[in-house]
GUKE-998473 format. One record per residue: x, y negated, z negated of N, C-alpha, C in turn; chain. Coordinates in Angstrom, 3 decimals, m for minus. Layout:
<recs>
- n.x | n.y | n.z | ca.x | ca.y | ca.z | c.x | c.y | c.z | mol
- X | Y | Z | X | Y | Z | X | Y | Z | A
...
</recs>
This chain:
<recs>
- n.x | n.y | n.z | ca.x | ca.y | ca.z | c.x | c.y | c.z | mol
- 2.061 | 9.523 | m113.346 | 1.222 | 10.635 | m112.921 | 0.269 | 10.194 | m111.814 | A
- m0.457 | 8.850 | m112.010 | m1.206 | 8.286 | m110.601 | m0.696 | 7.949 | m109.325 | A
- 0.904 | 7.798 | m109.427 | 1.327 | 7.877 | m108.188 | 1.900 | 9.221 | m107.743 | A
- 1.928 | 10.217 | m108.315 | 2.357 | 11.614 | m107.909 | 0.983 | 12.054 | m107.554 | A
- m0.161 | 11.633 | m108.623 | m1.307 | 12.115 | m107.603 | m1.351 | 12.117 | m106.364 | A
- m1.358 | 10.293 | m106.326 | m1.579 | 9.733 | m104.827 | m0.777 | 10.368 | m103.465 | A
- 0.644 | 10.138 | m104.069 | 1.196 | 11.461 | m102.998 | 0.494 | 12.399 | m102.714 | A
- 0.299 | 13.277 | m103.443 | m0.169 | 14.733 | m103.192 | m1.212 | 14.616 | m102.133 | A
- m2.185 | 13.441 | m102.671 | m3.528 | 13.915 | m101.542 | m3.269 | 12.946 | m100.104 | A
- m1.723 | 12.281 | m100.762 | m1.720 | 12.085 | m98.638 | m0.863 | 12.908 | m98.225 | A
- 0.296 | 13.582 | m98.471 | 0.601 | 14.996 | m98.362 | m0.754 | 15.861 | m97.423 | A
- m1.652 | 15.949 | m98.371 | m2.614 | 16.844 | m98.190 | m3.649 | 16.712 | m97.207 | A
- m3.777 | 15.717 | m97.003 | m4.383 | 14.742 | m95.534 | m3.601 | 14.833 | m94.930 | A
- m2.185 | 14.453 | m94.257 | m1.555 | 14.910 | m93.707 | m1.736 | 16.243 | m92.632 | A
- m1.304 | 16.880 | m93.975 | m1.387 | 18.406 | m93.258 | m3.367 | 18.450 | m92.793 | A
- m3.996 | 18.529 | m93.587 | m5.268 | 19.043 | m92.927 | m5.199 | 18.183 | m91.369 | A
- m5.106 | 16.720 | m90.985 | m5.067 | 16.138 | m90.239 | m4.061 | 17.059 | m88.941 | A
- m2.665 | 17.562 | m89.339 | m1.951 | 18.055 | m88.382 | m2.869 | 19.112 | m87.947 | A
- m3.938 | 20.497 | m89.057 | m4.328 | 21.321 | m88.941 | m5.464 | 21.286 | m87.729 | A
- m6.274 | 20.111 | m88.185 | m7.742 | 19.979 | m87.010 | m7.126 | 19.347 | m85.791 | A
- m6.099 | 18.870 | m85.443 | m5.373 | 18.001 | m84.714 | m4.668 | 19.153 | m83.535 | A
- m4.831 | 20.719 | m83.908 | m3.716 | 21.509 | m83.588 | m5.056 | 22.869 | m82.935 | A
- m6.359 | 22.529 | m83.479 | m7.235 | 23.600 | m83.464 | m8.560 | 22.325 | m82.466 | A
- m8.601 | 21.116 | m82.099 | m9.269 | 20.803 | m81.870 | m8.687 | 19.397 | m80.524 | A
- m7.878 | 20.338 | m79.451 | m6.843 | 19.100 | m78.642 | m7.413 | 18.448 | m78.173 | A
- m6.817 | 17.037 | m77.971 | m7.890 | 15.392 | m77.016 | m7.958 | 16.364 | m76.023 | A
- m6.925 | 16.800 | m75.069 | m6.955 | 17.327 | m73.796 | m6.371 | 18.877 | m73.477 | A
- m7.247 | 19.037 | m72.709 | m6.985 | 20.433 | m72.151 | m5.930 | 20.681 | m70.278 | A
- m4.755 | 20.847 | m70.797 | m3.758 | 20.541 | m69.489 | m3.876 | 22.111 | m68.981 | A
- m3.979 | 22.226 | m67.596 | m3.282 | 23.091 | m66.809 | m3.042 | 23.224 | m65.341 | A
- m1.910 | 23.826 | m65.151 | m1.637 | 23.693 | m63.600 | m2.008 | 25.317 | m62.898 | A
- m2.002 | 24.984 | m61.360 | m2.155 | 25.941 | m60.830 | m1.056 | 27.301 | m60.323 | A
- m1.228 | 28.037 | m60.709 | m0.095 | 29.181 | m60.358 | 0.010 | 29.692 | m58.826 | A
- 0.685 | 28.936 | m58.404 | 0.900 | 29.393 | m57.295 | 1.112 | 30.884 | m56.614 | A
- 1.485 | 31.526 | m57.266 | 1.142 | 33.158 | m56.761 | 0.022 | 33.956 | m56.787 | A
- m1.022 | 32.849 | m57.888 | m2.203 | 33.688 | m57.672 | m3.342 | 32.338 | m57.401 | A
- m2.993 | 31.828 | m56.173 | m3.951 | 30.684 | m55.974 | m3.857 | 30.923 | m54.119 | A
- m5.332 | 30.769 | m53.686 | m5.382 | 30.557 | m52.005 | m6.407 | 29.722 | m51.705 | A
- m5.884 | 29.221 | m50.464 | m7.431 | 28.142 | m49.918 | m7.766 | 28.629 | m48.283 | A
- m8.847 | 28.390 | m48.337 | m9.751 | 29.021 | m47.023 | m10.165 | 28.039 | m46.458 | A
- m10.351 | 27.632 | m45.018 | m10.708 | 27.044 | m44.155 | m11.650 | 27.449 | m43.142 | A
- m13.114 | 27.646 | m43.019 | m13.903 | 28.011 | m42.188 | m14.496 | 27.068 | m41.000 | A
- m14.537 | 27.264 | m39.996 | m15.476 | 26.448 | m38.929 | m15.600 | 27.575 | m38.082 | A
- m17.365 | 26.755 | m37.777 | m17.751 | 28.073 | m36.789 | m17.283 | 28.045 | m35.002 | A
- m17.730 | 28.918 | m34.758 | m16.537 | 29.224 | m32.974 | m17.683 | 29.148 | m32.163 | A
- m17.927 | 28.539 | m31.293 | m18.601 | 28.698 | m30.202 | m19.947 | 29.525 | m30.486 | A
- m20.434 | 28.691 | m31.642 | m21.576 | 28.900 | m32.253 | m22.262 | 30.417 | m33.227 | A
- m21.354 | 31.298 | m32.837 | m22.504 | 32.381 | m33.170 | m20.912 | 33.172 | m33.804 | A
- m19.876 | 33.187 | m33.989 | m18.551 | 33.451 | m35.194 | m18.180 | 32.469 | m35.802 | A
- m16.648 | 32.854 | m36.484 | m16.406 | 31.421 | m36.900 | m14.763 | 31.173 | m37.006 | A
- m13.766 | 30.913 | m37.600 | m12.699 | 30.745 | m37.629 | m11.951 | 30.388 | m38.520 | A
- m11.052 | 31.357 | m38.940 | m10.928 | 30.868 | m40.604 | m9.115 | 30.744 | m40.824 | A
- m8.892 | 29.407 | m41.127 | m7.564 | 29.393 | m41.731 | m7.070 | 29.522 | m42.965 | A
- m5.981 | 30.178 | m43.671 | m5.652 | 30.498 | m44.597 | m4.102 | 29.399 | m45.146 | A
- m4.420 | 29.024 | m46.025 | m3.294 | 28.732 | m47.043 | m2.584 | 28.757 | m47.648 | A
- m1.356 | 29.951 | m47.345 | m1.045 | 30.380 | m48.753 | m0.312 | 29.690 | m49.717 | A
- m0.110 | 28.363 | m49.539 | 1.139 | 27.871 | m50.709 | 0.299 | 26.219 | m51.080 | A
- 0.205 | 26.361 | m52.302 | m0.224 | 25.167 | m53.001 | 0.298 | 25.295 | m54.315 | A
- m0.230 | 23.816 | m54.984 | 0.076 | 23.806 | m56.018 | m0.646 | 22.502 | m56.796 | A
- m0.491 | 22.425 | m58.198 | m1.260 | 21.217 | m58.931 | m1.872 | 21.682 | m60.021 | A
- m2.746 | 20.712 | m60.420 | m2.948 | 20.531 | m62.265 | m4.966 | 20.497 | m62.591 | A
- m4.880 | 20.199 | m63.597 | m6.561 | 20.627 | m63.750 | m6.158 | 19.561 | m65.597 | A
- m6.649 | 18.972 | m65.574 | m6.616 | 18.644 | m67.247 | m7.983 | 18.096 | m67.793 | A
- m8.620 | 18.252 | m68.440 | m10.175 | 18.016 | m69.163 | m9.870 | 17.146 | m70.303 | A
- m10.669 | 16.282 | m70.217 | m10.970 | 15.307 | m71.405 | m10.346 | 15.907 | m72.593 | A
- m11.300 | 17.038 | m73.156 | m11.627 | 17.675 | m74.113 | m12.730 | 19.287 | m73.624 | A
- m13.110 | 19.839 | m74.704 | m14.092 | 20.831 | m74.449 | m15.373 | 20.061 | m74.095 | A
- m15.742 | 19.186 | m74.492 | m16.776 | 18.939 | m73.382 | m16.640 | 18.481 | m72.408 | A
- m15.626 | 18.301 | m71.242 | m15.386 | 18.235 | m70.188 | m15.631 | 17.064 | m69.523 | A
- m16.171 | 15.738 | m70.166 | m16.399 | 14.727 | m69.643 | m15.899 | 13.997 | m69.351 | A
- m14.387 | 14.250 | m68.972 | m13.382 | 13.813 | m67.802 | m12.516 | 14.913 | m67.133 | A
- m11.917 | 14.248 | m66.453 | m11.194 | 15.483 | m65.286 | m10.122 | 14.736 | m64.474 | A
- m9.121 | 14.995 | m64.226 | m7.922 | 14.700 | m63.377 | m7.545 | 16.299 | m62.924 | A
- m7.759 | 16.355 | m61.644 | m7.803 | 17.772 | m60.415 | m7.161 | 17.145 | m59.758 | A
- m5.790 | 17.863 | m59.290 | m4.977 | 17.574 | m58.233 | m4.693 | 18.879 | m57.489 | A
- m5.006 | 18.840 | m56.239 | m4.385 | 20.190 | m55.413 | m3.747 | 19.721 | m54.470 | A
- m2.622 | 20.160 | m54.067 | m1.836 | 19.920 | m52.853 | m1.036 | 20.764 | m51.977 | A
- m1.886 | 21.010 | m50.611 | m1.832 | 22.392 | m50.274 | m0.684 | 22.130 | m48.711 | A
- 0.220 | 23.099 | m48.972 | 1.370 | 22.779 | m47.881 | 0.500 | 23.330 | m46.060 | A
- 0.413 | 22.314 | m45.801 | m0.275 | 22.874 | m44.396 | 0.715 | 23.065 | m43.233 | A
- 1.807 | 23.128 | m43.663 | 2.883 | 23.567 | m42.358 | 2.645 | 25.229 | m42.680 | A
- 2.309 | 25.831 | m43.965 | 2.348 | 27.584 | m44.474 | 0.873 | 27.778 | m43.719 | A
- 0.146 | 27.033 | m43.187 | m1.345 | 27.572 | m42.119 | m1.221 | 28.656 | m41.658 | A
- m2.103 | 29.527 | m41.925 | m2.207 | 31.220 | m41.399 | m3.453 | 31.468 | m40.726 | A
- m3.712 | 32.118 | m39.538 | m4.479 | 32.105 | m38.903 | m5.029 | 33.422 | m38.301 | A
- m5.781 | 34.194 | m37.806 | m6.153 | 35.356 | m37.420 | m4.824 | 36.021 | m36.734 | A
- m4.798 | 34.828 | m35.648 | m3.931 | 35.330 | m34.225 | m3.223 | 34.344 | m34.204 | A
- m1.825 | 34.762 | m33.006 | m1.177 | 33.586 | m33.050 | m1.381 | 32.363 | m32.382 | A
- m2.046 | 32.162 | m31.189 | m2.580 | 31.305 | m30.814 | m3.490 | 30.127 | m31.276 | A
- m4.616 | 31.103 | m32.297 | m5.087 | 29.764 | m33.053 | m3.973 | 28.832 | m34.207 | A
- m3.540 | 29.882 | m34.838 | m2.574 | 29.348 | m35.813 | m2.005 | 28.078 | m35.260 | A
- m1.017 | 28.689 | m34.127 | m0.371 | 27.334 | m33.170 | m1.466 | 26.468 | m33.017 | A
- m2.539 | 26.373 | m32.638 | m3.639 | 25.201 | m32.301 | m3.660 | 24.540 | m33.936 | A
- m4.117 | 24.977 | m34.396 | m4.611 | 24.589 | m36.007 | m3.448 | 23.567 | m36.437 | A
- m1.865 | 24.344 | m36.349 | m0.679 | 23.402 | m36.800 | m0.427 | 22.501 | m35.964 | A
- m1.460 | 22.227 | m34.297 | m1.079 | 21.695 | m33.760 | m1.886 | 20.155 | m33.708 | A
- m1.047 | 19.174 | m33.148 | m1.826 | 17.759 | m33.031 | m3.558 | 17.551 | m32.954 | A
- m3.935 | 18.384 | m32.175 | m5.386 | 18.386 | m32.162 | m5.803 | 18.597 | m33.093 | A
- m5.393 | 19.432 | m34.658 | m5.797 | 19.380 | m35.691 | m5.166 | 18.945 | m36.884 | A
- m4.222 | 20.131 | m37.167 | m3.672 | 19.110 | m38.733 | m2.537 | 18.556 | m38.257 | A
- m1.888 | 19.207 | m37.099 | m0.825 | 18.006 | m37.210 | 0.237 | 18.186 | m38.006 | A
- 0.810 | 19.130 | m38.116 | 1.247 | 19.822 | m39.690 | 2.844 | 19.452 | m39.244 | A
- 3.407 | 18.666 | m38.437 | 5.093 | 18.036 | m38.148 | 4.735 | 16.677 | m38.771 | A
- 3.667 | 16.134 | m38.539 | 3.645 | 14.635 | m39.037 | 3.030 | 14.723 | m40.771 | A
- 1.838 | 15.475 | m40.394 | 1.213 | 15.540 | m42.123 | 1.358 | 16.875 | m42.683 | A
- 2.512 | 17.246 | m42.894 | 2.552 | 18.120 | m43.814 | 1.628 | 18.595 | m45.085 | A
- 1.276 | 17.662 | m45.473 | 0.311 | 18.226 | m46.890 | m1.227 | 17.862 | m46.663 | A
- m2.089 | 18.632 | m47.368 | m3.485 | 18.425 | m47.505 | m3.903 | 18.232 | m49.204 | A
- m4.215 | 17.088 | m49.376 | m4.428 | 16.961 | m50.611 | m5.610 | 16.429 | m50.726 | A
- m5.844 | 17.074 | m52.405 | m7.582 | 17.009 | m53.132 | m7.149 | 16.013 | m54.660 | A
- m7.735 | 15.168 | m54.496 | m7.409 | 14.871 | m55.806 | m9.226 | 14.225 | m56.175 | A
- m9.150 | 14.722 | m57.731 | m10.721 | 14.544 | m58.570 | m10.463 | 13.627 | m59.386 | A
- m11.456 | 12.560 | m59.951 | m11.384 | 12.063 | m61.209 | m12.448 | 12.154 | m61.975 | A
- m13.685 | 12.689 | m61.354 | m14.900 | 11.968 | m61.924 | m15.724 | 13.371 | m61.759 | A
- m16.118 | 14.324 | m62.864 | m16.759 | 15.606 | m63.187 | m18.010 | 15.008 | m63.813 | A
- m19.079 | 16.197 | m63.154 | m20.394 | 16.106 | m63.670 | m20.746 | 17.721 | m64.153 | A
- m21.035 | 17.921 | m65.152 | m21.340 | 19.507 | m65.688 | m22.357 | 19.388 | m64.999 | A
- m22.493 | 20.930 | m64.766 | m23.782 | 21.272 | m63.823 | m24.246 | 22.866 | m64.482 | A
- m23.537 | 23.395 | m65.711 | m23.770 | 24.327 | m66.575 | m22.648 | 24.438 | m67.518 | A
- m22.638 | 25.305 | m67.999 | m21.559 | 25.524 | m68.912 | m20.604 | 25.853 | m68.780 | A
- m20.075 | 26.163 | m67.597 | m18.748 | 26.315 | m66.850 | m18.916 | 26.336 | m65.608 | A
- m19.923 | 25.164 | m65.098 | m19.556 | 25.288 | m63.557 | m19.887 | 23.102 | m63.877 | A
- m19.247 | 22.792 | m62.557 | m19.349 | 21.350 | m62.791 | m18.958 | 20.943 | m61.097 | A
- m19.388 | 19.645 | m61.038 | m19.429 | 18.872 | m59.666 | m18.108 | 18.135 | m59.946 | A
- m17.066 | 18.164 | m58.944 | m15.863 | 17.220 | m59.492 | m16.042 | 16.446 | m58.020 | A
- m16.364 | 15.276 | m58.373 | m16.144 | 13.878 | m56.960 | m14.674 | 13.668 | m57.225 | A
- m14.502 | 12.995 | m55.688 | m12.881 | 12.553 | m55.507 | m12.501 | 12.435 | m53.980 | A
- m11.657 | 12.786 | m53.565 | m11.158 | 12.103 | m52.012 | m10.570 | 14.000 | m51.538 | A
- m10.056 | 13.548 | m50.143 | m9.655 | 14.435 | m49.294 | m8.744 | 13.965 | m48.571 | A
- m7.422 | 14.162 | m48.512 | m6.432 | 13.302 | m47.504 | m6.255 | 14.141 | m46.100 | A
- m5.879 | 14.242 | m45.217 | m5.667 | 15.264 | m43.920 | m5.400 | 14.239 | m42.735 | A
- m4.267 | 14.537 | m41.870 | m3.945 | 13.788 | m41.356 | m3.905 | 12.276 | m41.229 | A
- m3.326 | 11.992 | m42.901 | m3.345 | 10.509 | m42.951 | m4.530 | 10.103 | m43.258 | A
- m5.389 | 10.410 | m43.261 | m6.531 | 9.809 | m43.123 | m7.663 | 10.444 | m44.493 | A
- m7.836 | 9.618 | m45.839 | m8.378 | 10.060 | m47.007 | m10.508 | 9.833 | m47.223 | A
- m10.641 | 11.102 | m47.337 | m12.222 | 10.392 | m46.869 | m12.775 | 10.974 | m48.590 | A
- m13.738 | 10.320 | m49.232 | m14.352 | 11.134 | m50.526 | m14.708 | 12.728 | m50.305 | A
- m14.962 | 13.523 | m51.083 | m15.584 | 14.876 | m51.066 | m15.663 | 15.252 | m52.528 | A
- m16.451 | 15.793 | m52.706 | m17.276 | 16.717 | m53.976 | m16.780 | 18.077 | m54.038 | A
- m15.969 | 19.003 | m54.742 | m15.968 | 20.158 | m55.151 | m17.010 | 20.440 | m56.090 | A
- m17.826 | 22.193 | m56.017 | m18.119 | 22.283 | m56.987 | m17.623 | 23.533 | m57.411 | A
- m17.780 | 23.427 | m58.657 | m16.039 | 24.414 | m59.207 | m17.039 | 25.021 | m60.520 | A
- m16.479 | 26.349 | m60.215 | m16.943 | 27.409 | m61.379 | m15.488 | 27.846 | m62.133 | A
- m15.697 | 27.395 | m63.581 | m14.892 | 28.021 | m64.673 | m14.962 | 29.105 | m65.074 | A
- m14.307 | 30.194 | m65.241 | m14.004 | 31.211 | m65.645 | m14.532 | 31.576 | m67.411 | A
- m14.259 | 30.125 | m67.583 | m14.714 | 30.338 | m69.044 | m15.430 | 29.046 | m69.390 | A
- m16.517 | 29.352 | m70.378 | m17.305 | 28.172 | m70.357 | m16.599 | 27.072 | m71.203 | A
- m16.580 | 25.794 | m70.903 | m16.085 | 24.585 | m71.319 | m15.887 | 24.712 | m73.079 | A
- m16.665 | 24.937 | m73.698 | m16.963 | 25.320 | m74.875 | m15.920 | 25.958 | m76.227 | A
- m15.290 | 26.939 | m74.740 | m14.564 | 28.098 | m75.424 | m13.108 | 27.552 | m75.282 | A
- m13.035 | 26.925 | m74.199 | m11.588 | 26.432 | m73.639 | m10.631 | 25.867 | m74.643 | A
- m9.723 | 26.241 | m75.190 | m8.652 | 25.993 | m76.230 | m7.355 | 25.255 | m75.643 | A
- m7.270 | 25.302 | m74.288 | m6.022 | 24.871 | m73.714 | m4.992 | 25.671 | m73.857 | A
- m5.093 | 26.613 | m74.583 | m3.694 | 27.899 | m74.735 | m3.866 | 29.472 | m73.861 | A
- m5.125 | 29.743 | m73.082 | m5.602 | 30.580 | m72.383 | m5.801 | 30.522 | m70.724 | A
- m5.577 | 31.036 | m70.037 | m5.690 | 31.312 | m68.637 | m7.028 | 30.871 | m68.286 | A
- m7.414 | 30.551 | m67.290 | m8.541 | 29.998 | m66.658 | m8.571 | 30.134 | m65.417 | A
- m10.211 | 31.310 | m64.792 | m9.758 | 30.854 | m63.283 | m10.728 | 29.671 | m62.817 | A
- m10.343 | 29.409 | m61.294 | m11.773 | 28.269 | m60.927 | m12.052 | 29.034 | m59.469 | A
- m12.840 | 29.280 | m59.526 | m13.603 | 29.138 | m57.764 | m14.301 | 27.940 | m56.951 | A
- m13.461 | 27.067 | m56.127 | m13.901 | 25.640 | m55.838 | m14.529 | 25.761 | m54.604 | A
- m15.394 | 24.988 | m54.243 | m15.936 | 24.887 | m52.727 | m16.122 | 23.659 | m52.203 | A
- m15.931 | 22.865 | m51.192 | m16.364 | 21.860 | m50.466 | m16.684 | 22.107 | m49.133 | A
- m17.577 | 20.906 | m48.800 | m17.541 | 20.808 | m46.470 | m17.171 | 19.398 | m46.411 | A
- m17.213 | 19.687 | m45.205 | m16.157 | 18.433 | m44.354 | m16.458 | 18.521 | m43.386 | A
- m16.827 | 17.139 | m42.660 | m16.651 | 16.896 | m41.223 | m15.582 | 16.721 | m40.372 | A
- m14.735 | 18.077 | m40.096 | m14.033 | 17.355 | m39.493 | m13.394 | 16.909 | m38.403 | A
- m14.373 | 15.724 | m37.757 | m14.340 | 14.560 | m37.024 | m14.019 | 13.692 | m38.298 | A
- m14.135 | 13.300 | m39.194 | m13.932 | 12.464 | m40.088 | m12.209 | 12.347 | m40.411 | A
- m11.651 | 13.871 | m39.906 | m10.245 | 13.195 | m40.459 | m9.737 | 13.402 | m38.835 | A
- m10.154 | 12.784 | m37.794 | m9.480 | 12.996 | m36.229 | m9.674 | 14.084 | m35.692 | A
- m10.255 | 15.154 | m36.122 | m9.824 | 16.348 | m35.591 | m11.467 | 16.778 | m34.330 | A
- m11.483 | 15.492 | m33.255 | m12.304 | 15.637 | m32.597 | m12.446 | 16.469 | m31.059 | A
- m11.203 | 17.544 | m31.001 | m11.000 | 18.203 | m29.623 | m12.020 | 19.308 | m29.679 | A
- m12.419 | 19.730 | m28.567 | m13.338 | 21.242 | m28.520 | m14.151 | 21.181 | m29.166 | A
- m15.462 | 19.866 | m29.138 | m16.241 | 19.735 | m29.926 | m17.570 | 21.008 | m29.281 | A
- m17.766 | 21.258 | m28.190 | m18.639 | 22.394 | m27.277 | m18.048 | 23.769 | m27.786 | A
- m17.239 | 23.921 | m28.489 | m16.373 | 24.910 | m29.082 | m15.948 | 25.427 | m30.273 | A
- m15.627 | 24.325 | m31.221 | m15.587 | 24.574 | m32.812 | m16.634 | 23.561 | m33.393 | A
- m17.143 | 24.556 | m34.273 | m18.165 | 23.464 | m35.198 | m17.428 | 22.358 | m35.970 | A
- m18.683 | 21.699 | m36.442 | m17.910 | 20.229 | m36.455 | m17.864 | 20.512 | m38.386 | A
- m18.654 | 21.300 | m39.025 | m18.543 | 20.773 | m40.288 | m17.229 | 22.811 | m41.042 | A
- m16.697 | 22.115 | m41.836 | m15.517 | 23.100 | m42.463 | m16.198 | 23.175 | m43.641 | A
- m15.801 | 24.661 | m43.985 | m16.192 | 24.659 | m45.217 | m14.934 | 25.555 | m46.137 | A
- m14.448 | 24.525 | m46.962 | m13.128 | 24.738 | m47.876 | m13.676 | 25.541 | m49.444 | A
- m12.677 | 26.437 | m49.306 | m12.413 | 27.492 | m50.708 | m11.188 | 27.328 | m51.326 | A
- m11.514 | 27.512 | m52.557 | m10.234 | 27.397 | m53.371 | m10.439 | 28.099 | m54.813 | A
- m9.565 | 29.346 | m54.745 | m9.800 | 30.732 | m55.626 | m8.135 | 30.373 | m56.245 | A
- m7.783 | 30.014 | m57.544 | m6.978 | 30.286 | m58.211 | m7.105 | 30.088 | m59.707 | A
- m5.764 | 31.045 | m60.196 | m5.756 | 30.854 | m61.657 | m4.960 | 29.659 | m61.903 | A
- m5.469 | 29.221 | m63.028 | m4.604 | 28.022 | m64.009 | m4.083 | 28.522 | m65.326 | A
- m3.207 | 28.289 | m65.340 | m1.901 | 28.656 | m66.434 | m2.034 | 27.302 | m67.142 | A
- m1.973 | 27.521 | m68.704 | m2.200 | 26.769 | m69.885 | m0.676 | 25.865 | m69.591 | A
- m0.684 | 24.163 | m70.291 | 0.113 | 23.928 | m70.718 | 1.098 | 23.388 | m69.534 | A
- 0.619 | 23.524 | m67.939 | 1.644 | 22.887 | m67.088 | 0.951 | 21.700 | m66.619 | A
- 1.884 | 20.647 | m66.531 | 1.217 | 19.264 | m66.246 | 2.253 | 18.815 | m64.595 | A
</recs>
C-alpha cells in the first residue's frame, strides 16, 4: 500500500507540474505577420518638408523571457529592394547607390537583445542596425499592445516601434545641403503567437 501511495502522489506532481508548466511559459515566442506589418523612413527635405520611404515587405520574431519581460530577442528584416517612395524619381534615388544600395544590400536589418521596461507595456529594446553593410547600435522604443503582465504567448500582440539614425553613419553622405542628416524609423506591426 506505501508504494501505491508513493506512485499516486508522483503521478500527481506530475500532472500539477505539466498543469503550471502549460499556464505559466519560460518564454513568450512570436513572429511578425507580414501582411499586417510596415516600416517608415522619414528625413527632412531641404529643411522645411520631409521625405518618407515606405517598406512594404518584412519579416521576423519578438520572443520575451517570460511575462516580466526581462529579456528579449527582436529580429526584423526588412527587404529594401520592395522601397516605396512618393514619386518615381525619389524611389529610384533611395534604391539607388547614394543610399541603400538595394542591388548590393538587399536587406535592412534590426536585431535586439537587451530590453529595459519603461512601463507596463512599453520598453527600450538596445541592439544594432545593419544598412549597407555597415552595422551601427540603435535603441527602439516599442509600445505593446498588451501589457507584459497579461501576455500568455497564445494571443496576438501589436508593437509600435520607433528609432533615429544618422544617416551618414551607414554611408549615405550625398545631398547633405538637401536631405537631413538624422531618419527617423517606424515600425507598426502585428505579431502572431507561436512563430519562431
Amino acid at each position: 500500500m506505501w508504494v501505491g501511495t508513493r506512485m499516486a502522489m508522483a503521478v500527481a506532481a506530475m500532472l500539477m507540474g505539466g498543469a503550471g508548466s502549460a499556464t505559466a511559459p519560460s518564454s513568450l515566442a512570436y513572429g511578425i505577420d507580414p501582411a499586417r506589418a510596415r516600416v517608415q523612413a522619414k528625413v527632412g527635405f531641404f529643411g522645411l518638408g520631409s521625405k518618407t520611404a515606405h517598406f512594404p515587405r518584412l519579416e521576423g520574431r519578438v520572443a520575451l523571457s517570460d511575462r516580466d519581460a526581462q529579456a528579449v530577442t527582436l529580429d526584423v528584416r526588412i527587404d529594401a529592394q520592395a522601397l516605396e517612395a512618393g514619386d518615381s524619381l525619389t524611389r529610384s534615388r533611395l534604391r539607388g547607390p547614394d543610399f541603400f544600395d538595394v542591388e548590393r544590400y538587399p536587406r535592412v536589418i534590426f536585431h535586439g537583445s537587451t530590453m529595459t521596461r519603461t512601463g507596463p507595456h512599453s520598453a527600450q529594446v538596445a541592439g544594432t542596425i545593419t544598412a549597407r553593410g555597415v552595422t551601427r547600435p540603435a535603441t527602439l522604443a516599442v509600445d505593446f499592445s498588451r501589457d507584459f503582465a497579461a501576455m500568455t504567448g497564445h494571443e496576438p500582440v501589436h508593437i509600435a516601434a520607433s528609432t533615429r539614425i544618422d544617416r551618414r553613419d551607414f554611408g549615405m553622405t550625398t545631398y547633405p545641403l538637401i536631405v537631413g542628416r538624422q531618419v527617423t524609423i517606424t515600425i507598426d506591426a502585428d505579431l502572431v503567437p507561436g512563430r519562431d
